[in-house]
N, C-alpha and C positions, 0 to 999 in steps of 0.2 A: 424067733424074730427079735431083733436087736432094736435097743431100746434110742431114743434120740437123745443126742447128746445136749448136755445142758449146756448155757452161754455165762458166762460168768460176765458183771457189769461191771464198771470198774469203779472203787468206792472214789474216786475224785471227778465230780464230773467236769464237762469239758466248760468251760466259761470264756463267753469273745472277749478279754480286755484287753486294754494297753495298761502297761507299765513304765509310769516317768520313773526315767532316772534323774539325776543332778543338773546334767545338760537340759533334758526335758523343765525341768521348774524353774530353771533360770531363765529362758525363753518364755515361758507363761508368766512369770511375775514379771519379764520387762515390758511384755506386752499390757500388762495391767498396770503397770507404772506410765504409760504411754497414753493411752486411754485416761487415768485419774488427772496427767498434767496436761492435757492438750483438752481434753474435754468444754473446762470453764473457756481457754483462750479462745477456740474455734466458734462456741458457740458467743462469745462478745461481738466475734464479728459478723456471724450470724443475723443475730436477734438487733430490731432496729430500736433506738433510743435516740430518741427528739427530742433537743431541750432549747431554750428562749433564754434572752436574757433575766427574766422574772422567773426561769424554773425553778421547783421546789420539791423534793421527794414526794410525792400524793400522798395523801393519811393512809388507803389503807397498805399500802406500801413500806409505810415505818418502820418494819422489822426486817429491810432486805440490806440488809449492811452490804452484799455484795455488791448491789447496783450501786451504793451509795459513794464507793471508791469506784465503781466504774463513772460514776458524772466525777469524782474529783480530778481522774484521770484526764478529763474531757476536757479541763477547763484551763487557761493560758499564763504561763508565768505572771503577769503584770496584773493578773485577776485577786481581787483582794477578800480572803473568804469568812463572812460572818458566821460564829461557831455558836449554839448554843441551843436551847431548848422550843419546847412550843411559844414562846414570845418574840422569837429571833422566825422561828418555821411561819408564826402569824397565825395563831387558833382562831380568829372570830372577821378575819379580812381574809381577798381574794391575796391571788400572787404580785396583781399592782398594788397592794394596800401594804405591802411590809415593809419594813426599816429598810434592804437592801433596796427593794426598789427605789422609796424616796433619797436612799443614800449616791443614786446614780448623778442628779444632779448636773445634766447635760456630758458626763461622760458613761454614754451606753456601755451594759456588760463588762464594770468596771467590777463591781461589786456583785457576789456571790451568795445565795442564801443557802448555807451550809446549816441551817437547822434541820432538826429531827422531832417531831412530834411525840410527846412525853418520855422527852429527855430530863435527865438533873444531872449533877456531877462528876458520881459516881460511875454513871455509865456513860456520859460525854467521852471519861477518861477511857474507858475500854471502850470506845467508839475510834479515838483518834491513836489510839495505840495499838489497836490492831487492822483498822482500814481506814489508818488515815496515812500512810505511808506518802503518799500523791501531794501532801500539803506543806513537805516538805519546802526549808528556803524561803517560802512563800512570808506575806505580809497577812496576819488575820486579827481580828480583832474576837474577843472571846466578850460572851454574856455570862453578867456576874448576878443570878437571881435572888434573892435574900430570902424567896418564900420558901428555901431545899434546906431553911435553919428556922423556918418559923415554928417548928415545933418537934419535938421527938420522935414522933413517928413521921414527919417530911424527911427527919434526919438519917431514918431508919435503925435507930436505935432501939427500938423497944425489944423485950426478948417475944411477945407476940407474935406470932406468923402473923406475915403480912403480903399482897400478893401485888406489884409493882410491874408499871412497862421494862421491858428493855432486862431480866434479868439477865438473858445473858451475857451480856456486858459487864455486869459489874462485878469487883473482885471475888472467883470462885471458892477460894480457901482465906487468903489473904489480903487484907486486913480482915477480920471477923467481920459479919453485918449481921448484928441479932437477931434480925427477924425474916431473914432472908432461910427458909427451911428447907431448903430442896436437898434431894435424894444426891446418894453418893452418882449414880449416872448419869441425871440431869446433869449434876456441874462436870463430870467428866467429859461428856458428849458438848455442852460447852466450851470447854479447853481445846478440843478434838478440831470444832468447828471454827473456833479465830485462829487457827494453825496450817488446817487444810482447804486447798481453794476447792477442791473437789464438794467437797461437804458444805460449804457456803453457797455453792452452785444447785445443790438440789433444792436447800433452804431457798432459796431465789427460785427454782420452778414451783415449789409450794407454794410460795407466797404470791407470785404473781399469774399462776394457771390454777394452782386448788385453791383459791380460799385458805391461805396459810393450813390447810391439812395435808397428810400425806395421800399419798394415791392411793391405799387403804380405806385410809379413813373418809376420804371425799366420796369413795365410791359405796360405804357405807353412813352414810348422812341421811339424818330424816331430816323430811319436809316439817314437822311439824303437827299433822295431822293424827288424828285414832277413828282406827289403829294408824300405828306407821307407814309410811310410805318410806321409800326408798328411790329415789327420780333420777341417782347415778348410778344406778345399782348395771343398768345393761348399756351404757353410755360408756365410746371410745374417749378413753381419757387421754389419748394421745390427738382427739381433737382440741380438747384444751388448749394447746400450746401453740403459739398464733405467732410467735419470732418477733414479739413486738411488745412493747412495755407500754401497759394500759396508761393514759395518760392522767389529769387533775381532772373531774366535772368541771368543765366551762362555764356553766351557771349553777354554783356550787348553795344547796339549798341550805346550807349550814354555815355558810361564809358570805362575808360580804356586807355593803349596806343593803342591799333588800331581802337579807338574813334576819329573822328575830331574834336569832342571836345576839344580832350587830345592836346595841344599845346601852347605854352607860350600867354602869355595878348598882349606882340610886332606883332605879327603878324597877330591879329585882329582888326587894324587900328583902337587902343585905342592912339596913342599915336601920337607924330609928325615924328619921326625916331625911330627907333628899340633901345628900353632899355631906350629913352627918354620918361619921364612921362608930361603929358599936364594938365590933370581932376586937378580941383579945387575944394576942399570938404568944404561944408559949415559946420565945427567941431562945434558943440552945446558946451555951458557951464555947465560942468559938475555939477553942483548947479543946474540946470533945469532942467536936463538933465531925461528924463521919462524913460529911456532903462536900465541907471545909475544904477538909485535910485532901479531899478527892479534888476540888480547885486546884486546891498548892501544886502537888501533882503533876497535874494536866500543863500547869505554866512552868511548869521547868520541864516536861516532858516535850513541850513543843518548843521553849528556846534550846533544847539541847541537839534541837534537830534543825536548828536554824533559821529558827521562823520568828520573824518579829512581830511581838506578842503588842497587841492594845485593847486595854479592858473598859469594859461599858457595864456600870454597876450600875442596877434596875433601869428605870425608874420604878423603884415600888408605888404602891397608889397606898402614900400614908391616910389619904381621906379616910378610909375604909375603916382605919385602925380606933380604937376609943381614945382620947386623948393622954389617959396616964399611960397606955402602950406604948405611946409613940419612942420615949426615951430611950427605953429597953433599945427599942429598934436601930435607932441615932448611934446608940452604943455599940451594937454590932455592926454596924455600918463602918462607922471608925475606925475598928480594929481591922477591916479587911481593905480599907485606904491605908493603914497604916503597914500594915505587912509589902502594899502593890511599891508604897513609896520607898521601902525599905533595903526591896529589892530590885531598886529602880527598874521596876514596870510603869510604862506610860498608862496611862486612866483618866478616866472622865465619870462626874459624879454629877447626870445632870439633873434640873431643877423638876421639883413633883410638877406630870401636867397639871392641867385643870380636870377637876373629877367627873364633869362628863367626858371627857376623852377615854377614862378606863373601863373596862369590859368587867372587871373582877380585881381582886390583888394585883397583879403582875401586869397582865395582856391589854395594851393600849388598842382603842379602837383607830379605824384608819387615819382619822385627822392628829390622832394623837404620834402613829408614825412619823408623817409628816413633819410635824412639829419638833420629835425629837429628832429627825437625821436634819432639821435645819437647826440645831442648837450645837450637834456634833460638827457642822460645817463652819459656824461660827464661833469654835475654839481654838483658840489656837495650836494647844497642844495635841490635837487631831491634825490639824491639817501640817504641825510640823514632822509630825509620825511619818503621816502620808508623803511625806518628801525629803524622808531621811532615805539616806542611801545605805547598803551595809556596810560600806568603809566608814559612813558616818558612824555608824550603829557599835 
């Protein structure tokens, strides 16, 4: 009887793939090229954004740089846009309580509040040079704060890590910033993201569907509790996304006069007696100065782009200050009128309010707004800004 014959297997087994060639990857990467540039545009027009003439980025929204060229995008040649930090944004008043509002002035949605809540210089500049392209041409008036030199670490100078709003905005390799310590990645993926709209676009579904986390990390977030809970752990996170840009609290419990916030700097036991100033501000030398030099910057960064620049230096609230401080402060004040006049930039240096008007250093309560867009109306060289033409110019 004859034996069965063996089957031999073949040492390669069989495997279902495909193989791209050159034509195959050329066709997949322009598809994904396709997908990375159309993505952000289709979805702008998507997603609904309602804004008023009083609109203002919402706090917790601060760090959506991409919406924040999408309202500049929004707004109309003859729109005149105020540029500058939480004093200009209005930290301790509603949306009718800030400088652009009072700067309206019986001509509605003339004036634009282009602040950004814990803004300074530094990253003003990487704010308006890499989404501020829309501001172009335009007429803006910039916020000149004094309190981003009242001391070494405002300046960011110290070699101490230090942990600030807005880092990625400010410069990631160049000029140094001492105390700015982040990872070789961090500032990479920074660079990555004021360059690609695609990556500014998922930054904007983080910040405005997760709670500035990523879809990871949102969906691993504790509650709080112990042990841990986990409450997005089995949650569609694609119900999150609603096509619609959460708007300001309408009765905002932290803004406003029926805010405890809302109340003069004297009676939050900054001071020694009511209206008397104590703080002693360590004023940096404007020649070192890294907040400075980030101004300078920013004012030939926006006349090079054609935009007619008008600067509004503080009002600081010298009350606050001890009286041998004040000098120091006069001093640096002068030098930064003295550079605007130098390089004939139009400015205005208006007068300290009254110290119940101020919230803290810098941040005017609402009457104190008021008061200062009717001092800016009443200068001349503001209102001949506002009616220079660019042939004049």
């Amino acid at each position: 009887m004859s034996s069965p014959k063996t089957i031999e297997i073949p040492e390669t087994p069989f495997v279902n793939e495909m193989r791209l060639d050159a034509g195959h990857w050329i066709v997949v990467f322009g598809i994904l090229a396709i997908i990375l540039v159309l993505t952000p545009r289709l979805w702008s027009r998507l997603e609904r954004f309602q804004t008023g003439p009083d609109y203002r980025i919402p706090y917790a929204l601060s760090k959506d740089y991409w919406l924040y060229q999408r309202r500049l995008e929004q707004i109309a040649p003859t729109n005149v846009v105020v540029l500058g930090d939480s004093v200009v944004w209005g930290e301790y008043v509603l949306p009718e309580g800030t400088l652009s509002h009072f700067l309206q002035s019986g001509q509605p949605a003339m004036f634009v509040n282009g602040g950004v809540n814990g803004l300074f210089p530094l990253a003003l500049e990487g704010l308006v040079r890499y989404y501020g392209g829309p501001l172009r041409g335009r007429k803006v008036i910039v916020h000149c704060n004094a309190l981003w030199m009242s001391s070494p670490k405002a300046d960011l100078r110290t070699e101490k890590e230090e942990r600030f709003n807005h880092a990625e905005l400010v410069p990631q390799f160049f000029p140094r910033i001492p105390c700015y310590k982040a990872d070789l990645n961090h500032r990479l993926s920074a660079v990555v993201e004021r360059n690609f709209p695609f990556s500014q676009w998922v930054t904007h579904l983080q910040v405005t569907c997760f709670g500035q986390k990523s879809i990871l990390n949102w969906t691993l977030e504790e509650d709080g509790s112990d042990p841990p809970h986990y409450p997005n752990a089995y949650k569609n996170p694609f119900a999150q996304i609603r096509f619609a840009i959460p708007p300001e609290p309408a009765d905002d419990p932290e803004r406003g006069p029926r805010s405890p916030r809302h109340k003069p700097w004297s009676t939050t036991g900054t001071s020694g007696s009511p209206g008397e100033g104590t703080t002693r501000f360590e004023w940096v030398d404007l020649d070192e100065s890294l907040q400075w030099a980030a101004f300078q910057r920013l004012v030939k960064l926006l006349e090079s782009r054609d935009n007619d620049v008008f600067v509004l230096i503080g009002p600081f609230n010298e009350h606050i200050m001890a009286e041998e401080n004040r000098p120091a402060f006069r001093r640096l004040r002068d030098g930064i009128v003295g550079w605007l006049a130098k390089n004939h930039v139009p400015y205005i240096v208006p007068a300290t309010l009254p110290s119940a008007l101020y919230a803290d250093a810098s941040h005017p309560l609402t009457e104190g707004y008021q008061r200062l867009a009717g001092e800016l109306w009443s200068a001349a060289q503001f209102r001949d800004w506002l009616k220079r033409t660019r042939t004049a110019r």
